[in-house]
C-alpha positions in Angstrom: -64.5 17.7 94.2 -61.6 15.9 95.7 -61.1 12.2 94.1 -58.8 9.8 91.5 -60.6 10.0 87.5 -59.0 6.9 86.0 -60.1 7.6 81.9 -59.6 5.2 79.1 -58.2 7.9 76.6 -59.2 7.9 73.3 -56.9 8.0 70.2 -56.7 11.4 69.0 -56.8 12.9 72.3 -53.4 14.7 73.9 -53.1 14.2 78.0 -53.8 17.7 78.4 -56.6 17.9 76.1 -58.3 15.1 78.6 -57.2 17.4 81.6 -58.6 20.5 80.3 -62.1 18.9 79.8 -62.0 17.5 83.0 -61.3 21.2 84.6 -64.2 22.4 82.1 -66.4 19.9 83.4 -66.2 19.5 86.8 -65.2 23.7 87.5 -61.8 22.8 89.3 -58.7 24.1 88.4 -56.4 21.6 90.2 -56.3 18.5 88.1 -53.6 16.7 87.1 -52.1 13.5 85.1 -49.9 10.9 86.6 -48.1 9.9 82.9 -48.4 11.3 79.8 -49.8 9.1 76.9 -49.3 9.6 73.5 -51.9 11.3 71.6 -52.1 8.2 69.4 -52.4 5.9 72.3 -55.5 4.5 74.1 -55.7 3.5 78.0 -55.6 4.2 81.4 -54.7 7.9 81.8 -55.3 8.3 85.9 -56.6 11.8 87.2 -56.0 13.3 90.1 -58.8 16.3 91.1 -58.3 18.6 93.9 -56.7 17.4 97.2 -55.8 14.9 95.5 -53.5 16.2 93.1 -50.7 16.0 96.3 -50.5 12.7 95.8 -49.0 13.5 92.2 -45.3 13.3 92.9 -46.0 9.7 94.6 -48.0 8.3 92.0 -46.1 9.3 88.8 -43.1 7.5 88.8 -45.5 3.8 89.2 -44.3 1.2 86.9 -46.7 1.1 83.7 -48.3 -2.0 81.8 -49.3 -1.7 78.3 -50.1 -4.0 75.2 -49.3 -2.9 72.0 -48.6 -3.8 67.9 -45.0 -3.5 66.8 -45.1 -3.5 63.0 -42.0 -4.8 61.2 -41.3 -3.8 57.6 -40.5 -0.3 57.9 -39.6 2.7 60.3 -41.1 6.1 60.8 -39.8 9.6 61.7 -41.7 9.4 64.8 -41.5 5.7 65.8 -45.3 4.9 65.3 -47.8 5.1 62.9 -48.9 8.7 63.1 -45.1 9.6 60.7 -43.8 9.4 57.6 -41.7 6.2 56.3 -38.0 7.0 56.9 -36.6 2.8 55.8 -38.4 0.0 54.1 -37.6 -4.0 54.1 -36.8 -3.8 50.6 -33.1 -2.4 51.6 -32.8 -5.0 54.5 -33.4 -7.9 55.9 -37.2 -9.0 54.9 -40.2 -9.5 57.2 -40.6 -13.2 55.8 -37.0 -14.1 57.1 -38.8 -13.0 60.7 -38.4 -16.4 63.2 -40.4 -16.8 66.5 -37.2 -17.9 68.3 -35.2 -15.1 66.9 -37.6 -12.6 68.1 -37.8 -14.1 71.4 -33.8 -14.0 71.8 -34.3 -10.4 70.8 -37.0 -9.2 73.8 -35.2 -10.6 75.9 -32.0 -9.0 75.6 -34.0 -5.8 75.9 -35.6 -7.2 79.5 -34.1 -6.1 82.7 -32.4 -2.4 82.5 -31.7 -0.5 79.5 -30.9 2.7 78.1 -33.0 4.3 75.8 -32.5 7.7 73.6 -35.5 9.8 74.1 -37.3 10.3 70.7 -37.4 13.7 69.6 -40.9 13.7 68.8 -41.9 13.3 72.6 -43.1 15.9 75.2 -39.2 15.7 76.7 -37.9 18.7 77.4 -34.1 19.9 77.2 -32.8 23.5 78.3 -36.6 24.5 78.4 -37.6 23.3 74.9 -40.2 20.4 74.4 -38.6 17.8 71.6 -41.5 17.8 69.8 -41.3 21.2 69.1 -38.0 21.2 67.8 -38.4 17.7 65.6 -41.7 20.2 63.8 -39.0 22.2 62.9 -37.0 19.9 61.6 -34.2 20.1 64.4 -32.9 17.2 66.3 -30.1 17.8 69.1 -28.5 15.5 70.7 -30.1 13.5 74.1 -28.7 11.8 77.0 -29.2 8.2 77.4 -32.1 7.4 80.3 -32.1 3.9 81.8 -35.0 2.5 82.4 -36.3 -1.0 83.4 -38.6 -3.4 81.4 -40.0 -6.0 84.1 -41.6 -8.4 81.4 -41.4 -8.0 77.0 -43.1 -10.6 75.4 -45.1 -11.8 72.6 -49.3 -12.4 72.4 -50.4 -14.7 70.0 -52.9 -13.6 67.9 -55.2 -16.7 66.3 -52.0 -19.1 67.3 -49.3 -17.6 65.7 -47.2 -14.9 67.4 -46.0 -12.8 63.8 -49.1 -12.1 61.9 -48.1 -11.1 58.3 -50.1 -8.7 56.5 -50.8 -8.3 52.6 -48.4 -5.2 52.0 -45.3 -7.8 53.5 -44.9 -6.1 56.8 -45.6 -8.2 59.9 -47.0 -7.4 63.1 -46.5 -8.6 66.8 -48.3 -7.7 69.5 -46.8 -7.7 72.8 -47.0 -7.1 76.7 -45.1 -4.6 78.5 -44.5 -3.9 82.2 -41.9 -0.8 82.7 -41.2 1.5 84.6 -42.1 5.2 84.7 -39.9 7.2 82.0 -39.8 4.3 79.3 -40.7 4.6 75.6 -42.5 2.3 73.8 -41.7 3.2 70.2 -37.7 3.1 71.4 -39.0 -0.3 72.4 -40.2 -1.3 69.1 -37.5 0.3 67.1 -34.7 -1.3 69.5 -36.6 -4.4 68.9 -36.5 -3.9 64.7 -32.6 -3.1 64.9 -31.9 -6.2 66.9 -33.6 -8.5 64.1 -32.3 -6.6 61.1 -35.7 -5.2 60.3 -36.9 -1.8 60.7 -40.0 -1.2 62.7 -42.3 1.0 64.2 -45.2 0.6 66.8 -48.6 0.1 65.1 -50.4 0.7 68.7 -50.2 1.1 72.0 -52.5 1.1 74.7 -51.8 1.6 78.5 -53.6 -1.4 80.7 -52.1 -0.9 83.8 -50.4 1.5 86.1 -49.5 0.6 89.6 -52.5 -1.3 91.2 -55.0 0.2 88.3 -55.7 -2.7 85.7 -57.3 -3.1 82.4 -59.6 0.0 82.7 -62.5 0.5 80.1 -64.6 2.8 82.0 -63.8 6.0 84.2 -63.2 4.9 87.8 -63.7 7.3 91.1 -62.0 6.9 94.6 -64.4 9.0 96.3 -62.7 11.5 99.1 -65.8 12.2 100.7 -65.2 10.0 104.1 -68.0 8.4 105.7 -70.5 9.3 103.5 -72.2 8.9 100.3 -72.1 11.5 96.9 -75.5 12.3 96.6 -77.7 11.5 94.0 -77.0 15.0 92.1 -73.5 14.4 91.9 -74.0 10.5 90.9 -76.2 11.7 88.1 -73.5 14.2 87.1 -70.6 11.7 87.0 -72.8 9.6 84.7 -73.4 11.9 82.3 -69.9 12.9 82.1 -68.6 9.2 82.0 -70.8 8.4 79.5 -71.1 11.4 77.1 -67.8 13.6 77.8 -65.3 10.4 77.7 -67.5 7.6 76.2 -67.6 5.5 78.8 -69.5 2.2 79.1 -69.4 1.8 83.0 -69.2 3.6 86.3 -67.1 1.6 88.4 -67.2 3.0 92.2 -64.9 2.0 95.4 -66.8 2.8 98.1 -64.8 3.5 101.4 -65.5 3.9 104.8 -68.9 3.4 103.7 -72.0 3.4 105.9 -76.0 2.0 105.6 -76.6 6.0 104.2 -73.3 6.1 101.5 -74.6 2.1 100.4 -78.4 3.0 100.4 -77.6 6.1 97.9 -75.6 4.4 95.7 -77.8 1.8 95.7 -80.5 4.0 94.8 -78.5 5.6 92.2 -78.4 2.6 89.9 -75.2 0.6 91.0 -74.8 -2.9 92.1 -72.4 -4.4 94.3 -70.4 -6.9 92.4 -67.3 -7.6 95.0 -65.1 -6.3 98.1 -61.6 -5.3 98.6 -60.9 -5.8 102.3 -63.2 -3.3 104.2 -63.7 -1.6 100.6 -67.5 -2.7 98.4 -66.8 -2.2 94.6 -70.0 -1.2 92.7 -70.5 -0.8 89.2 -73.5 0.5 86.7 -73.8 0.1 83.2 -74.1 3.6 81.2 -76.7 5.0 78.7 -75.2 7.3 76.1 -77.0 11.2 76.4 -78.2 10.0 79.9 
């Protein structure tokens, strides 16, 4: 199987948990990632099986889009929600003295390109050794500053207001970000904190986009087979994995080159065509769980 897998990651899951089950699944060894996501995170993590796994050095420095919930109140060791509290409001400035236009002054003095720190708790790896690894064992060493670039930082409101306060007196603000490859969302969010006076972490964080791969909720194939359709074995296959393995709702195709056969199949198969990218049909098909 030669192709593009473009999963909506679960929280809980590592970026190489997903790529060994894929590998287990589908018997191929060549698979690969084009940009690691949190375990915490949720989103578009895009998979490149077989062949196409050449395409990896092109496709992993893409800019990335993600929303996300920066919480202001308090830090963590790890800069998100999964550590322990390392500063509270209590021995700053308070959440309550939060404005909209102060916060908007602050994202966008972080807009354009920066330099960020790597966190130590990340998969970064210096002289051989993974960060992560050495933050478990309580070590931190020192990192060189990476720039980076954040095309747009901004806030969503949420029910018309942009700061949402919450009944333990933190505050949360969930936002848009388009970046490039290489940039860290929690140094976002805690660059964001130290520029208001307020210490804060990121609540959650979910990748939308990544290149020209948008708002994904359902696992997405970019079929290699030229000229002619999958086959009804393999369709069947790819909906039980969608559906059981990662949870997805949909099976969203991209048919290419097609002919009468490859439409007829798919056709067949349960999809319908619901639009056209140049000389490219897109079909989708909704998905029963323990098809």
């Amino acid at each position: 199987m030669n192709g593009t897998l473009i999963v909506d990651k679960p929280a809980g899951m590592t970026s190489h948990d997903v790529i060994a089950r894929v590998r287990r699944i589908i018997g191929e060894r060549r698979v690969g990632h084009t940009g690691t996501l949190d375990p915490f995170a949720t989103g578009v993590l895009v998979i490149l099986v077989g062949k196409a796994t050449r395409l990896m050095q092109f496709l992993s420095g893409a800019e990335k889009e993600y929303e996300a919930v920066i919480r202001f109140g308090y830090a963590t060791d790890t800069g998100d929600t999964t550590g322990q509290q390392v500063g509270v409001h209590a021995k700053t400035q308070g959440t309550q003295s939060l404005r909209e236009a102060e916060i908007e002054a602050a994202m966008a003095s972080l807009r354009g390109e920066i330099t960020q720190i790597p966190p130590m708790y990340s998969a970064k790896k210096v002289k051989g050794q993974k960060l992560y690894e050495l933050a478990r064992r309580g070590e931190e060493i020192e990192r060189q500053p990476v720039k980076v670039v954040i095309s747009e930082f901004r806030g969503i409101e949420v029910n018309g207001q942009m700061l949402n306060m919450r009944d333990d007196d933190t505050a949360d603000l969930n936002v848009r970000v388009v970046c490039s490859a290489g940039t860290y969302i929690r140094t976002l969010a805690e660059d964001l904190g130290e520029q208001l006076g307020v210490p804060a972490h990121l609540a959650a964080l979910r990748r939308t986009g990544t290149s020209r791969v948008y708002n994904v909720s359902f696992m997405y194939l970019a079929p290699a087979y030229r000229g002619r359709g999958l086959g009804g074995q393999v369709l069947q296959f790819l909906d039980h994995v969608a559906a059981n393995e990662i949870g997805a709702n949909a099976l969203n195709l991209v048919v290419r080159d097609y002919n009468p056969g490859a439409l007829k199949c798919y056709l067949k198969a349960g999809f319908t065509e619901c639009g056209k990218d140049g000389t490219a049909i897109r079909m989708t098909k909704v998905l029963n769980r323990n098809a």
